[in-house]
N, C-alpha and C positions, 0 to 999 in steps of 0.2 A: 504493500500500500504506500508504503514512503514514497518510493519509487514516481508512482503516479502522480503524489502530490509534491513533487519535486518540479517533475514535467511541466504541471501544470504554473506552478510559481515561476519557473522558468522563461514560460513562455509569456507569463501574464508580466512579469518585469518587476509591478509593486505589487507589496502586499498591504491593500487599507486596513488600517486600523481604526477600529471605530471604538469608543467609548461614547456610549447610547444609558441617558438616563430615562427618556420620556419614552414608555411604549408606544404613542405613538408617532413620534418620530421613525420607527427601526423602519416600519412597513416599506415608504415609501423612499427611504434611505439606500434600503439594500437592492428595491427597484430599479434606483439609478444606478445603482453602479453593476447591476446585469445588463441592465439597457446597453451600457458601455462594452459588457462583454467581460465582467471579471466575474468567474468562479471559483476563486479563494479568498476569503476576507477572516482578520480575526478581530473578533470582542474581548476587549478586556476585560477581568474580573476585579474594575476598580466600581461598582456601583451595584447596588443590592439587586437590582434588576437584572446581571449578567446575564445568571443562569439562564433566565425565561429566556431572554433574548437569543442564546445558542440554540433553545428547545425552538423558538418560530423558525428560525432561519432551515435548522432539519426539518423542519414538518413543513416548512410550504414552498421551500425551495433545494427540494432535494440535489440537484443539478451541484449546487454551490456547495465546495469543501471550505467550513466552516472551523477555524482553531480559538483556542482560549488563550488571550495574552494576561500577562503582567503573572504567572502563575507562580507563586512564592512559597507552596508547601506540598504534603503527600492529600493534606484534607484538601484543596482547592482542586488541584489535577484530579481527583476522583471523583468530586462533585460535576466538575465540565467533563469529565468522559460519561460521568450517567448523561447529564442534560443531550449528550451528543455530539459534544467535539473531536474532531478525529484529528487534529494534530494541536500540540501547546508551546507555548513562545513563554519564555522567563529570559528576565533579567540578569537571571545571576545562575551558577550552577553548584547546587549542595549535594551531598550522599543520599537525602531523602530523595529529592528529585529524579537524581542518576538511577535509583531504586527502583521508581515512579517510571519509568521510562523503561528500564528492561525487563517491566513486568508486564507492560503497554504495548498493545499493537498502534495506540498511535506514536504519530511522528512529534520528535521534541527538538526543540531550537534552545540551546540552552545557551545561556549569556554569560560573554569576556570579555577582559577589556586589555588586560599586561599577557605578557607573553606567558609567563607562567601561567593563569585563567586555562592559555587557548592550546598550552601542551596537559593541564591538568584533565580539561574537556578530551582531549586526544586519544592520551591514555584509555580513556573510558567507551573509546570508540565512534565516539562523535566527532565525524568529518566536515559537519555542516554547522554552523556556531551562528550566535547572536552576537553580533559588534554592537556594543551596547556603556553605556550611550556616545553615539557615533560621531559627534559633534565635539564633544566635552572630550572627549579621549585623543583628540587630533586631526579630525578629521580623513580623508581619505589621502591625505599626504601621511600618515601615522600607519594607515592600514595598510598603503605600496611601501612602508617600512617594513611592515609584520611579517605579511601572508608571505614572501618570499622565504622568510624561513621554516617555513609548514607549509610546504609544496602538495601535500595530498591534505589539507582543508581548505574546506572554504567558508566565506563570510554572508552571511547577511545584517547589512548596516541597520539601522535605524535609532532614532533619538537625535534630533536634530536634521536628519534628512528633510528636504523639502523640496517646491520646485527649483530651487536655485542653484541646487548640486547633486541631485539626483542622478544624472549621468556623468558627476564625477566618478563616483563611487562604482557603477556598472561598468565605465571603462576599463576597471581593474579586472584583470582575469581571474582573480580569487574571487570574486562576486558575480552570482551569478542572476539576486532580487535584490531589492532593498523592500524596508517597509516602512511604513509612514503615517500623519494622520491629516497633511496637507491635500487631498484628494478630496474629502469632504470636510473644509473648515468651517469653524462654529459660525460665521460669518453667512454663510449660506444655508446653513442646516434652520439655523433662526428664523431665516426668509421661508423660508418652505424652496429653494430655489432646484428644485431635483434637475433641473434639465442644464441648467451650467455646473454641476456635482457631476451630471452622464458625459457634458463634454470635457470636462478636467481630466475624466477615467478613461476617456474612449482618444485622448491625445496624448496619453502615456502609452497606452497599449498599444498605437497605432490603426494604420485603414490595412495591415497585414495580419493583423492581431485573430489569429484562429486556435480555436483548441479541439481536441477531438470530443467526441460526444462520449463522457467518463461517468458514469454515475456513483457517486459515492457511497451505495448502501447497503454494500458489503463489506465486511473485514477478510485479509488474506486471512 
């Protein structure tokens, strides 16, 4: 299953992060940014409504692989794999978590920032890491320092990504998404403005921008 949702982040470039307090907000949030063509998006687990919101996004848009970010324990990752999350994003990476992850068929991005972080992460078998936060730590003049000496991982930025360096970061060959929560900013979500949120997402992905028809509703 990683695998796929690999592909899939791959090819989609960013991955939105949405921190969603208002249910009604999510509905037609997550519209636009299908409308656009993204089928991976994560929800953080910074607002008492996460949960629910992983559970709508499985039940009415099966199509979209759906992850639980900002996840900080064994109790959080269990509660978003019942609600339905098939992959998790953390800031940091502990033993509980690394525990959490190789008892999981889902996929975990688990977060570095010093080189010791991203050979500790290594060790443990995770090729694929959270650069985190990617601003504050150097930028991606920091990360074309790193990744060179960990030639078999790689990165996905985020924390301080936005439209202004986004494809800094992508031009590094260790990188192969970033993620971000400048695609749908509060600025627009406040307006109801879903159709300039579709064209934010649909100018990241591109007019080449295709995925295969993947349906996320089985586990390997």
């Amino acid at each position: 299953m990683s695998d796929v949702i690999i592909e899939v982040l791959e090819r989609q470039r960013v991955l939105p992060v949405l921190t969603v307090g208002d249910a009604d907000i999510l509905p037609p949030l997550v519209e636009a940014l299908i409308a656009a063509g993204v089928r991976a998006l994560e929800i953080t687990l910074r607002t008492a409504e996460a949960l629910d919101h992983i559970r709508y996004v499985v039940q009415h848009h099966p199509q979209v692989w759906v992850g639980a970010g900002t996840v900080l324990s064994a109790h959080q990752w269990q509660a978003a794999e019942q609600a339905g999350a098939r992959f998790f994003v953390s800031p940091c990476t502990t033993p509980a978590l690394v525990a959490c992850a190789q008892a999981s068929a889902g996929f975990w991005l688990p977060g570095v920032q010093t080189a010791s972080e991203i050979a500790l992460a290594r060790d443990q078998g995770f090729r694929l890491q959270k650069f985190f936060p990617a601003e504050a730590a150097g930028g991606a003049r920091a990360l074309a320092s790193l990744a060179p000496v960990f030639p078999d991982v790689r990165f996905c930025p985020t924390g301080g990504v936005d439209a202004r360096n986004w494809r800094d970061y992508l031009a590094l060959a260790a990188v192969p998404f970033v993620a971000g929560s400048w695609l749908t900013p509060a600025s627009l979500v406040a307006t109801g403005d879903w159709a300039a949120i579709t064209a934010r997402a649909r100018a990241v992905c591109g007019p080449e921008y295709t995925l295969p028809e993947t349906q996320p509703a089985g586990r390997e």
